[in-house]
C-alpha positions as CSV (number, residue, x, y, z in Angstrom):
1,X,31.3,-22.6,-24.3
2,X,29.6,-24.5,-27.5
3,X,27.6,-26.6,-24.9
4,X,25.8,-23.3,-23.2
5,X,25.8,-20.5,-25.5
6,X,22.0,-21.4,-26.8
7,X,20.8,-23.2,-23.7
8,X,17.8,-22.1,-21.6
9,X,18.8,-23.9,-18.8
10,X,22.2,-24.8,-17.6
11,X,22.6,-27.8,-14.9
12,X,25.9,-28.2,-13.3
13,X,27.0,-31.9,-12.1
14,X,30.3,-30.8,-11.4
15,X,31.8,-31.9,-7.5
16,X,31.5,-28.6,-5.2
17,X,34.9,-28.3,-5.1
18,X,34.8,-27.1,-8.9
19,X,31.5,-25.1,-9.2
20,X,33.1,-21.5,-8.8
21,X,35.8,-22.3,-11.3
22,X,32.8,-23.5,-13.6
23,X,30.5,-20.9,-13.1
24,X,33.2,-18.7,-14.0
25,X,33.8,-20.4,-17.2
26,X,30.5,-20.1,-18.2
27,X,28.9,-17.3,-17.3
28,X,30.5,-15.1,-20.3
29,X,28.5,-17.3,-23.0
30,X,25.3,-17.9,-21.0
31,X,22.3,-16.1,-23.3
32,X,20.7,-13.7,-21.1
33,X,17.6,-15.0,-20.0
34,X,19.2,-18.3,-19.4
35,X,18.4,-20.4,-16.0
36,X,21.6,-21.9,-14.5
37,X,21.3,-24.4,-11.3
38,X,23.3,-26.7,-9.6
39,X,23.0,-30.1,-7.9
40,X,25.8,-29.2,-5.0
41,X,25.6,-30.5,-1.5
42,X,26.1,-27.1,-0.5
43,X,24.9,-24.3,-1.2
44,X,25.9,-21.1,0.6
45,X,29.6,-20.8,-1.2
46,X,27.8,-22.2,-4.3
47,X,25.1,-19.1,-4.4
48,X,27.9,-16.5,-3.3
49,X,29.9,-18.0,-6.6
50,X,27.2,-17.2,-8.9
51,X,26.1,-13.8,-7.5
52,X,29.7,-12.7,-8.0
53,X,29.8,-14.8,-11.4
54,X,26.3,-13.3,-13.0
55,X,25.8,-10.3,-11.0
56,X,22.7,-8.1,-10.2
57,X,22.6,-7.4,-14.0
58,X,19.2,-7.6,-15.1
59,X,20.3,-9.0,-19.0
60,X,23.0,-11.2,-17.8
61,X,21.6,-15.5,-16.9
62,X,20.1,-16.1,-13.3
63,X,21.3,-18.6,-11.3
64,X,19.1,-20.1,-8.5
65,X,20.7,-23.6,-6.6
66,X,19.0,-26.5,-6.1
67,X,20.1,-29.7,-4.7
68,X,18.2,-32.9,-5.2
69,X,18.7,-35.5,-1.7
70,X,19.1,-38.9,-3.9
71,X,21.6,-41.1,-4.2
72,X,23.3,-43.5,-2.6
73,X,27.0,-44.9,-1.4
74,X,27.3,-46.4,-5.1
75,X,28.7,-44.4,-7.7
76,X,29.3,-45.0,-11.8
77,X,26.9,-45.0,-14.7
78,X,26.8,-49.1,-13.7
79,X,24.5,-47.9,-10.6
80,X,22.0,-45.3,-12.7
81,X,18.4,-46.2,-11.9
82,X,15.3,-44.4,-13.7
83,X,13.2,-43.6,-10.4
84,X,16.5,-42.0,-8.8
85,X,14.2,-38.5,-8.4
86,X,11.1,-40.2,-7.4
87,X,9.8,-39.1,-4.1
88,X,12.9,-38.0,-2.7
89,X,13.5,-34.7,-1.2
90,X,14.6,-31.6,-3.5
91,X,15.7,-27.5,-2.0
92,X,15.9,-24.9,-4.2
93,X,17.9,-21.6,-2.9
94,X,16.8,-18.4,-4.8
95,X,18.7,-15.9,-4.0
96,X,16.3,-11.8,-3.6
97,X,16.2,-10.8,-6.8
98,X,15.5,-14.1,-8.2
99,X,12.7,-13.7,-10.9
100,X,9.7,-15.6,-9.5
101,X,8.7,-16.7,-12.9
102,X,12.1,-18.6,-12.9
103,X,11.7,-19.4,-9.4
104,X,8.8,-21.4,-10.6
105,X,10.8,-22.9,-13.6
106,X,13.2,-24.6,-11.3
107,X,10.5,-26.0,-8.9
108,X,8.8,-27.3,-11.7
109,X,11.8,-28.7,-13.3
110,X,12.3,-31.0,-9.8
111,X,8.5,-32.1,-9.6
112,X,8.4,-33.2,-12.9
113,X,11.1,-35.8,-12.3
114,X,9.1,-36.7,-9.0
115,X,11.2,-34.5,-6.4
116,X,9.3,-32.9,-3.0
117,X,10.4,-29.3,-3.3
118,X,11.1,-27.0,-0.4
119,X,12.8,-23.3,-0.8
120,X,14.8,-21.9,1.4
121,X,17.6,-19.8,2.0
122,X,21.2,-21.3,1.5
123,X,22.4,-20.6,5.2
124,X,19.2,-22.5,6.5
125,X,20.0,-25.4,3.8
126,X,23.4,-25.9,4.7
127,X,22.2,-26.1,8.2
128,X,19.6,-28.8,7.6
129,X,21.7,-31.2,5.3
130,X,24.4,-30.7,8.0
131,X,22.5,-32.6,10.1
132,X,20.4,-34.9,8.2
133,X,22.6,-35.8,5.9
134,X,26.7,-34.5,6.3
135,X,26.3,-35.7,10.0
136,X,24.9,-39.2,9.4
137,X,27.8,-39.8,7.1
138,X,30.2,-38.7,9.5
139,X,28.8,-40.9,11.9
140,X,28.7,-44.0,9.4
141,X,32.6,-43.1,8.6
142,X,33.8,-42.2,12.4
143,X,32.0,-45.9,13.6
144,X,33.6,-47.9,10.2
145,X,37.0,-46.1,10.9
146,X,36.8,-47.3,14.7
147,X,36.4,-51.3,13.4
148,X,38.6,-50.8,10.8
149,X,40.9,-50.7,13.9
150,X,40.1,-53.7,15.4
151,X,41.0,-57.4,14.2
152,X,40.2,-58.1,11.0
153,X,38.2,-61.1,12.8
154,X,35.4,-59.1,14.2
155,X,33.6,-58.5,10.7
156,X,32.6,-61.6,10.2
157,X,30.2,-61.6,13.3
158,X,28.5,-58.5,11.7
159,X,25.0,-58.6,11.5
160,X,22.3,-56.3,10.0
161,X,22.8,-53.7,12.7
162,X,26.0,-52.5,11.6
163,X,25.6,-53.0,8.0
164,X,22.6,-50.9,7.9
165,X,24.5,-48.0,10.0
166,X,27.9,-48.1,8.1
167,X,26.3,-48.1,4.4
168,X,27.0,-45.0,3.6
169,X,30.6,-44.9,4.8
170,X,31.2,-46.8,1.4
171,X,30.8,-43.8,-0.4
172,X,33.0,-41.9,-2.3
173,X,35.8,-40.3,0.2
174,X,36.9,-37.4,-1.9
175,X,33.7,-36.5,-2.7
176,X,32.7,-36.6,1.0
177,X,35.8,-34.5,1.9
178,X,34.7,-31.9,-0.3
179,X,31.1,-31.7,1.4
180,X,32.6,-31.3,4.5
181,X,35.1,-28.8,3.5
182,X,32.7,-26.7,2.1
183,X,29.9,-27.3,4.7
184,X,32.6,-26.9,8.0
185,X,30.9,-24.4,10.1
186,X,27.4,-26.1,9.8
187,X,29.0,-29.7,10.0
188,X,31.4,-28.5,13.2
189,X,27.8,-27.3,15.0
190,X,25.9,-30.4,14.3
191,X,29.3,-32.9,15.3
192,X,29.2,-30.3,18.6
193,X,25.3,-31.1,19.2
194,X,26.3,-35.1,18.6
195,X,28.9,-35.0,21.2
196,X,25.9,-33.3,23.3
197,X,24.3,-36.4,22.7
198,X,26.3,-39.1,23.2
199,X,27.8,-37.1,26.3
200,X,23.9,-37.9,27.7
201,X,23.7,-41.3,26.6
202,X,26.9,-41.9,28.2
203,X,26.1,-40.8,31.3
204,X,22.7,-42.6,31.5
205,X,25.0,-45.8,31.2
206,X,27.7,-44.5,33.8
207,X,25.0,-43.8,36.3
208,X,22.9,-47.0,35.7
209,X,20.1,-44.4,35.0
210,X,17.6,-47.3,33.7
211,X,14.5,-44.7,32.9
212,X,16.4,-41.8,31.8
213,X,18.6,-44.5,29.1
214,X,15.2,-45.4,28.6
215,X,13.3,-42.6,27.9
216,X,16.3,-41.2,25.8
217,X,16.0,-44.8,23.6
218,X,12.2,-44.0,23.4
219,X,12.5,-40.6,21.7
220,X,15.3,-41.7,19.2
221,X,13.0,-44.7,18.5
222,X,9.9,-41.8,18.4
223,X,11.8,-39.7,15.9
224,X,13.2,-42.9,13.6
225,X,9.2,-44.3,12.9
226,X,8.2,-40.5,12.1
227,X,10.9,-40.5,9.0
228,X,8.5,-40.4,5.8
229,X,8.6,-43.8,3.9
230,X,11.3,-43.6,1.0
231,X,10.9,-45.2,-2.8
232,X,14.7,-46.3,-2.5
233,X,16.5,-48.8,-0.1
């Protein structure tokens, strides 16, 4: 309460799981005036949270989400890095009645530590980190968890490949549960459109379909050199 009660603006770190309680903690010493956002993964239960924990009342704080896309599988203080916001990706989620001069705020906020900001709606975000990020992890973690199956043996004739693909199944697995949890509906329709995939790919194979394997290699390979350079590895 001591920590918010004369703040302008209010950044929670908490894990998703615990924003709602938090916001609910909170919101009764807030000033009014004050901007509170967020750094969740996900942000359509996160927004619901805070229009139930603020209200439409016009004297109460304003809450608008935001969730930076930076990071990696490491976690700890021992791992903090000063260009973690530079160049990456930022959304911001404002919900209607947002004030735009606080809508600006926020944006601001992000580009001034070096973040690319796009607004959108939460339902739309948690449908695009579903599948560019929540999916890729799942992926990483469904492929680690298959060789973790296998003999023990087999790891040490890893190369780069599957380094590079499994990274970011190293991270945090309570954390990732939480995402997932939070994010099912999205993450259920993007591991459905997978299965799409791979049901294709596999086919290509069973039928010894050479151009169609092919030309399904080529546009993965198409899409892969079209990702934006990062500042991070």
């Amino acid at each position: 309460e001591a920590a918010v009660e004369e703040s302008n603006l209010v950044v929670l770190c908490t894990p998703v799981r615990h924003v709602e309680a938090t916001l609910d903690l909170l919101a009764p010493h807030v000033p009014p005036g004050c901007l509170v956002t967020d750094v969740g993964s996900v942000k359509g239960t996160i927004c619901q949270a805070a229009e139930k924990a603020f209200g439409t009342n016009s004297s109460s704080a304003n809450f608008i989400g935001s969730h930076p896309m930076a990071g990696s599988e490491k976690a700890g203080m021992e791992h903090a890095r000063t260009d973690l916001f530079e160049g990456r990706p930022c959304f911001v989620t404002p919900g209607p009645d947002a004030p735009s001069e606080q809508v600006n705020q926020i944006h601001a906020f992000w580009e001034k530590l070096g973040m690319t900001v796009t607004q959108v709606e939460p339902a739309e975000h948690d449908s695009i980190v579903a599948h560019v990020s929540h999916l890729p992890h799942a992926l990483a973690s469904c492929l680690a968890h298959l060789l973790a199956q296998q003999p023990v043996t087999w790891g040490r004739h890893a190369g780069q490949g599957l380094r590079d693909t499994s990274r970011i199944a190293s991270g945090d697995p309570a954390l990732w549960e939480e995402i997932f949890s939070q994010n099912r509906d999205a993450v259920l329709h993007a591991l459905d459109s997978c299965q799409q995939a791979i049901a294709q790919f596999k086919s290509h194979v069973e039928d010894g379909a050479a151009d169609e394997l092919r030309a399904f290699l080529a546009k993965g390979k198409t899409y892969r050199d079209s990702l934006p350079p990062t500042s991070q590895a």
